[in-house]
BALUM-634284 format. One record per atom (N, C-alpha, C): y, x, z; residue in three letters. Coordinates in steps of 0.001 Angstrom, whole numbers, padded with zeros to 6 digits, always signed. Example, Ala and Ser with C-alpha at 12.3 -4.5 7.8 and 13.67 -1.06 7.14 Angstrom:
-005690+013190+007800ALA-004500+012300+007800ALA-003300+013200+007800ALA-002250+012850+007080SER-001060+013670+007140SER+000030+012900+007870SER
END
This chain:
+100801+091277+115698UNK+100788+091247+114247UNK+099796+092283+113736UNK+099317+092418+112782UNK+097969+092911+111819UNK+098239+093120+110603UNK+098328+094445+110257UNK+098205+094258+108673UNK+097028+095155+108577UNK+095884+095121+109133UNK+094483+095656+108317UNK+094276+094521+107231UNK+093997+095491+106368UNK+093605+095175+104823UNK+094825+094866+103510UNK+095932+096169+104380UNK+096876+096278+103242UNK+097194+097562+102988UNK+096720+097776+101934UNK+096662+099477+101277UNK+097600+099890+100550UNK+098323+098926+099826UNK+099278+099061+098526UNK+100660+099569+099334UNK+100913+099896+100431UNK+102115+100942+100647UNK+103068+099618+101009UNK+102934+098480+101005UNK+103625+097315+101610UNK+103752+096616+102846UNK+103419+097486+103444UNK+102467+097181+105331UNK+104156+096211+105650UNK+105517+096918+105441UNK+106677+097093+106306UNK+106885+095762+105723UNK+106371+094812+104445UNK+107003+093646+104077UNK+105716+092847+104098UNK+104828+092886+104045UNK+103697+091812+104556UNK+102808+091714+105397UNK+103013+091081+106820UNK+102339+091137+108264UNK+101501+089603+108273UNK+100169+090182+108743UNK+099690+089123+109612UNK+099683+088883+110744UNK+100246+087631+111133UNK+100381+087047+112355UNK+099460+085889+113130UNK+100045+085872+114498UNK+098903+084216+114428UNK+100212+083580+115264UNK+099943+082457+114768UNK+100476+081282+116040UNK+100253+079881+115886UNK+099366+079598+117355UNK+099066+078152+117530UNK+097814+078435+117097UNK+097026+079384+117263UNK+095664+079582+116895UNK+095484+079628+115448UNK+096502+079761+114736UNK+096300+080063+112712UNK+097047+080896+112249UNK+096072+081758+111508UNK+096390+082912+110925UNK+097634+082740+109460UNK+098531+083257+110123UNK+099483+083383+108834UNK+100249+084551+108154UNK+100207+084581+106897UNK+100810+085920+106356UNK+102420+085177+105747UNK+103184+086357+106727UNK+104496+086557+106772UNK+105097+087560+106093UNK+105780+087016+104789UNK+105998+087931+103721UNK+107359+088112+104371UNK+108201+089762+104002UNK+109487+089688+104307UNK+110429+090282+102981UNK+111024+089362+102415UNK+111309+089574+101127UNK+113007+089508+101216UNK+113582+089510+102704UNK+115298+089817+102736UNK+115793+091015+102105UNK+116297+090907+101486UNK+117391+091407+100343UNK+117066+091868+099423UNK+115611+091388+099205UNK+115377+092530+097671UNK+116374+091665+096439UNK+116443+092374+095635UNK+116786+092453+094286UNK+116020+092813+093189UNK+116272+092191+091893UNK+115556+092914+090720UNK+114332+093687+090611UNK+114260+094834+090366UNK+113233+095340+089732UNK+112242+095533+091666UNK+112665+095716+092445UNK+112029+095886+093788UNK+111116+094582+093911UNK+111918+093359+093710UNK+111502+092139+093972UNK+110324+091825+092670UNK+110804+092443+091364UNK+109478+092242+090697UNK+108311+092679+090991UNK+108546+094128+091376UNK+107019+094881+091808UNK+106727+094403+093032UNK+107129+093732+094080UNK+106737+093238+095041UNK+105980+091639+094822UNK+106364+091258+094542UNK+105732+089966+093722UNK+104523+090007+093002UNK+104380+090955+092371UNK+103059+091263+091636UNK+102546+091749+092979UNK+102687+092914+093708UNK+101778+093563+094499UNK+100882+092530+095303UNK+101906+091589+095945UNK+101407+090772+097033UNK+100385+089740+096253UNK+100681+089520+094994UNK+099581+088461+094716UNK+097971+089232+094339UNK+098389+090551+094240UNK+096710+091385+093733UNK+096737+091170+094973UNK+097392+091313+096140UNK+096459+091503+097078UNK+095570+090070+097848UNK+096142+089240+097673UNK+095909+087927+097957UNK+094792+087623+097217UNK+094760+087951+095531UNK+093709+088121+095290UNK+092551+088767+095278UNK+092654+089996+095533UNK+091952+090849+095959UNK+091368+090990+097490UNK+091748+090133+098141UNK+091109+089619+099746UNK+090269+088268+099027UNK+090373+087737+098383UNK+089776+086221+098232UNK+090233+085123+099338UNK+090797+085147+100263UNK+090489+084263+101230UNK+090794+082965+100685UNK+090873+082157+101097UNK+091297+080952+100691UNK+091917+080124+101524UNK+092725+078808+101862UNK+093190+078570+102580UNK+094288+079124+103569UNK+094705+079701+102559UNK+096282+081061+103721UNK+097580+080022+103900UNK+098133+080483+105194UNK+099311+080139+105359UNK+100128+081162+104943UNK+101380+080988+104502UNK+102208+081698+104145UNK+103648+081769+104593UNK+104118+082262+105150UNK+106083+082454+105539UNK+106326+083547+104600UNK+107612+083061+104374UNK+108321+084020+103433UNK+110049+083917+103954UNK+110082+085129+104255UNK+111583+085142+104507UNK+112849+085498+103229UNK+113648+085035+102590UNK+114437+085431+101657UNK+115888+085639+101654UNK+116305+085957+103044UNK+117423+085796+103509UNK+117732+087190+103189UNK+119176+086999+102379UNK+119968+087865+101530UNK+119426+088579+100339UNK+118098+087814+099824UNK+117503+088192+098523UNK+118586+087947+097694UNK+118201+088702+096644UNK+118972+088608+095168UNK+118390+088452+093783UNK+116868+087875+093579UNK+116504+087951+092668UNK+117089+087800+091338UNK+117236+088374+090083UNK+117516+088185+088939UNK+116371+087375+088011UNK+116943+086743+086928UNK+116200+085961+086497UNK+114672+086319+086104UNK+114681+087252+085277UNK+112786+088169+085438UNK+112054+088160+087011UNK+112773+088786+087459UNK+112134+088633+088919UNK+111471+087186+089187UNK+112695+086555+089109UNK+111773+084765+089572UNK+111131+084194+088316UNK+111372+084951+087016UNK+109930+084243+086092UNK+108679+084805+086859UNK+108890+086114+087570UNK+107652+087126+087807UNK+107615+085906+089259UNK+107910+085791+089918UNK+107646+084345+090915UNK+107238+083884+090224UNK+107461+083239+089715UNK+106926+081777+089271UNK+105450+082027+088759UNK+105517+082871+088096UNK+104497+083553+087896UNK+103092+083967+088639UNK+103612+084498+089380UNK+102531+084949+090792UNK+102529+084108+091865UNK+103075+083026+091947UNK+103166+081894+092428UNK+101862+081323+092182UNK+101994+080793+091012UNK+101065+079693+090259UNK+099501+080530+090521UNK+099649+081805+090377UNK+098469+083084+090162UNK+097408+082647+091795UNK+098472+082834+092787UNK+098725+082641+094455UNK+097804+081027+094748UNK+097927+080391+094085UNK+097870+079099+094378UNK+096201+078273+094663UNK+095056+079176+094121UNK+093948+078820+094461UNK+093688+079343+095710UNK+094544+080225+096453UNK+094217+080841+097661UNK+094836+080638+098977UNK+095682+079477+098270UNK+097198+078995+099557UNK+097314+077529+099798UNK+096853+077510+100751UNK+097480+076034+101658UNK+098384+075951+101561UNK+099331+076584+102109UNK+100335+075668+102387UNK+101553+076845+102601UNK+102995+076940+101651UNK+103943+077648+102122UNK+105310+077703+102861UNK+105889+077946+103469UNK+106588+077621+103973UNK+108243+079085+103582UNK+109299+078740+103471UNK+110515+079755+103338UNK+111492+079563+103858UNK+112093+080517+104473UNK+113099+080283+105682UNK+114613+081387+104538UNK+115494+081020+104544UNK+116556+082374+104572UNK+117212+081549+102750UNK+116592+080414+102343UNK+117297+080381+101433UNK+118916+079290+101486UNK+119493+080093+100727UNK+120935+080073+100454UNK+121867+079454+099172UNK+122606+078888+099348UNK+123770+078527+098330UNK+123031+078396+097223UNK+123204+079050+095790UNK+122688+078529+094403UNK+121408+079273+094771UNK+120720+079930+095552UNK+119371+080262+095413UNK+118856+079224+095824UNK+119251+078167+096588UNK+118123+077276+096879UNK+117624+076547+095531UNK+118451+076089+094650UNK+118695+075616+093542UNK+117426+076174+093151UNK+118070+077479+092742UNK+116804+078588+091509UNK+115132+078479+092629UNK+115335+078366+093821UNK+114088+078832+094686UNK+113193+077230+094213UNK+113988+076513+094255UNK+113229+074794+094237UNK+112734+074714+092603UNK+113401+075084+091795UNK+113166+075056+090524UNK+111918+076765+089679UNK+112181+077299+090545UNK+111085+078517+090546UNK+109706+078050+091137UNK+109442+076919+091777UNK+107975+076586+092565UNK+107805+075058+092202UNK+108888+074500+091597UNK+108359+073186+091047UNK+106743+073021+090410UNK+106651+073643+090002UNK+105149+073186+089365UNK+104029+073584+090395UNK+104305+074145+091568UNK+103188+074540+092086UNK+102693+073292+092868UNK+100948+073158+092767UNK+100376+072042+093378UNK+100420+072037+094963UNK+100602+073192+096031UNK+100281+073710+096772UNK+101621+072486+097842UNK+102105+072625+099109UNK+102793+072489+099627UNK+103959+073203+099869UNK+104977+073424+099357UNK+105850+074737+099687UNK+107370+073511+100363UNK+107606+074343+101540UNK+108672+073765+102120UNK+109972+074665+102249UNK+110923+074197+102733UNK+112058+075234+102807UNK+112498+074902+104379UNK+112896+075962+105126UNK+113386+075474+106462UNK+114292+076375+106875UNK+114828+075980+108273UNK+116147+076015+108482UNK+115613+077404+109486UNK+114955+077300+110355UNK+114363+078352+111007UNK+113045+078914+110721UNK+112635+079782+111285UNK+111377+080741+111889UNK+110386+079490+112223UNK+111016+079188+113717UNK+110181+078554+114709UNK+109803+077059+113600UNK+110138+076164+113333UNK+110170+075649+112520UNK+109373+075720+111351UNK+109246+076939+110343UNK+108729+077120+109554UNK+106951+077370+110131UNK+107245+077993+110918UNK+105514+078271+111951UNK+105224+077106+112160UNK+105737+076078+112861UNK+105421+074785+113418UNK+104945+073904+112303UNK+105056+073889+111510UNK+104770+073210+110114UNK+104190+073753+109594UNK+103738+075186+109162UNK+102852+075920+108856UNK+101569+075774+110055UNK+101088+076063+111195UNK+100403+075839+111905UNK+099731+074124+112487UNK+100524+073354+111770UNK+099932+072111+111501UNK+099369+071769+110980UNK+098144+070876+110949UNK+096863+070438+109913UNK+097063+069307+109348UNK
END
């Protein structure tokens, strides 16, 4: 795993990885809450924008998140922001009425965003063309 070219003090929640020969950034967003989960949300999308790349894979883990409703406008938000620079996303860890709020927080995005049951799984579909 790799996180050269992350400065913003977030190294411990956003890693680059590879598997199957494609580079993917693996967000780890288990248990935040509220105001943590807002400033994290913003951070990760300056930085996404602020690399330019284009074409990113993305994992996101959300297992035992707690977002409050600001938080996932601030998703939805930096979502849509995210979206000229992202292939394809993939989220593992969602739960009970968050799946609800998680499906209805990314509805509008043009991008591919899936939800899955595992890791391995979420890579396998992410690392597919």
């Amino acid at each position: 795993m790799d996180n050269s070219g992350n400065s913003d003090g977030l190294a411990e929640r956003e890693i680059w990885m590879e598997y199957r020969d494609k580079r993917i950034l693996f967000r780890d967003y288990t248990g935040l809450t509220g105001k943590d989960a807002k400033r994290i949300f913003v951070l990760h999308t300056e930085g996404i924008v602020r690399r330019g790349e284009r074409d990113l894979r993305v994992l996101v883990d959300v297992t035992s998140a707690r977002p409050n409703k600001e938080a996932l406008d601030v998703l939805r938000r930096e979502s849509a922001r995210a979206e000229p620079y992202t292939a394809k996303a993939a989220v593992i860890g969602v739960e009970g009425i968050l799946k609800i709020v998680f499906k209805a927080a990314v509805a509008f995005n043009s991008i591919p965003i899936r939800v899955f049951e595992s890791k391995h799984k979420a890579l396998e579909w992410l690392a597919s063309d």
